[in-house]
N, C-alpha and C positions, 0 to 999 in steps of 0.2 A: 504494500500500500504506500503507494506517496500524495502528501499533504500538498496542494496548489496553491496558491492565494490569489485572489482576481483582484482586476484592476479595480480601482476605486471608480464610481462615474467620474470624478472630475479628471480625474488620469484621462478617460476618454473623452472628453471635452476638449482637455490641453492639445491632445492627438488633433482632434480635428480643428483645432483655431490654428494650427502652425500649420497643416494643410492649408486651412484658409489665407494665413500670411503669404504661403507660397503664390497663390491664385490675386491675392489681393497687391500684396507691395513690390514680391521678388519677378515674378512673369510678364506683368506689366512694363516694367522697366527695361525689357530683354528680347519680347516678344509681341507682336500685334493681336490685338483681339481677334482673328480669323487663329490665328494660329493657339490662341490658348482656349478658344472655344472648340480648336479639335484635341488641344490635352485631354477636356472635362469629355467627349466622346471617346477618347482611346482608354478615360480610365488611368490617367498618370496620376499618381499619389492617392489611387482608391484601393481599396481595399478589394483583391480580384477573386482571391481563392479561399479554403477554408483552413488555410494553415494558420492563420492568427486564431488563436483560442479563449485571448483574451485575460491571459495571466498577469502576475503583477511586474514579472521581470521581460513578460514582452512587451509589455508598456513601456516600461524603461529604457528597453530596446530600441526602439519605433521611437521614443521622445530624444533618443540622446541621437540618433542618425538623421533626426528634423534637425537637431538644433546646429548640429554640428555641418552639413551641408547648406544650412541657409550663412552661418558663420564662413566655412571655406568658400564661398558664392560672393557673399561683401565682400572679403581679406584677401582673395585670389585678385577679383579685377583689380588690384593695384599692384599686386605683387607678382612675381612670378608663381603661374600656374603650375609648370611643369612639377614643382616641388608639392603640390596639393593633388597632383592626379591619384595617386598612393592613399591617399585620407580619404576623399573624394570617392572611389572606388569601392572603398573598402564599405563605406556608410549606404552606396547604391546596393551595394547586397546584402546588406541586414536588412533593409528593406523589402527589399526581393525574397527574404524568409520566410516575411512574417504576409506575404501574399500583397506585396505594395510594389506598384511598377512606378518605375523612374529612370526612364531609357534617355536621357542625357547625359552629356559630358561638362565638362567643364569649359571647354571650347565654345558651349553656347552662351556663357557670362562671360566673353572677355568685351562686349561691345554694347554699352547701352545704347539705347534709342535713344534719340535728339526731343531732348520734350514733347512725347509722345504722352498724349492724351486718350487713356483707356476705360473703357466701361466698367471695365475690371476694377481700377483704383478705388481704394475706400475715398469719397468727401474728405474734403480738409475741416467742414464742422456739416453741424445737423442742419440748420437753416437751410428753407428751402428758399430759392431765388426766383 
């Protein structure tokens, strides 16, 4: 017999707002609304298979491979990449475990968009205009 512990809800909360950051602040900045509205179709950073079970250390899992590729994603575009592919990698297949697709490289952060204005982007306040 072995003991499991489940994720907390707010563990799976946290999961899904660092997806959201991705779709909200990091995509936007990188890629055109055609193109991230075919991410949210392919399925990139959802949840595909039944290998996540929903434990407490693949929570952990899954929140330290968000935190840590949206971190190498800011810290690479200024600095050399090549030394992040290694991290980078490594965080796309813990991913890839727990049934989460993330078929990027880091090659496709090395180039923001020019003040590109996306659907995608959260408002800068609530006021409606």
């Amino acid at each position: 017999m072995k003991t499991v512990y489940v994720a907390t809800e707010e563990q799976k909360q946290y999961i899904q707002s660092l997806i959201e950051q991705f779709y909200t602040c990091i995509f936007p900045k990188y890629f055109t609304d055609h193109e991230i509205e075919t991410f949210q179709s392919l399925g990139i950073l959802q949840f595909q298979s039944s290998t996540y079970d929903g434990t407490l250390k693949e929570a952990f899992e899954i929140i330290s491979a968000l935190q840590s590729l949206q971190a190498i994603i800011e810290f690479a575009s200024f600095h050399r990449v090549s030394y992040y592919n290694h991290l980078f990698q490594r965080n796309v297949e813990q991913l890839a475990r727990h049934g989460i697709s993330f078929p990027l490289t880091p090659e496709h952060f090395l180039h923001e968009k020019d003040h590109y204005v996306s659907i995608y982007m959260k408002p800068a306040h609530s006021w409606v205009m």
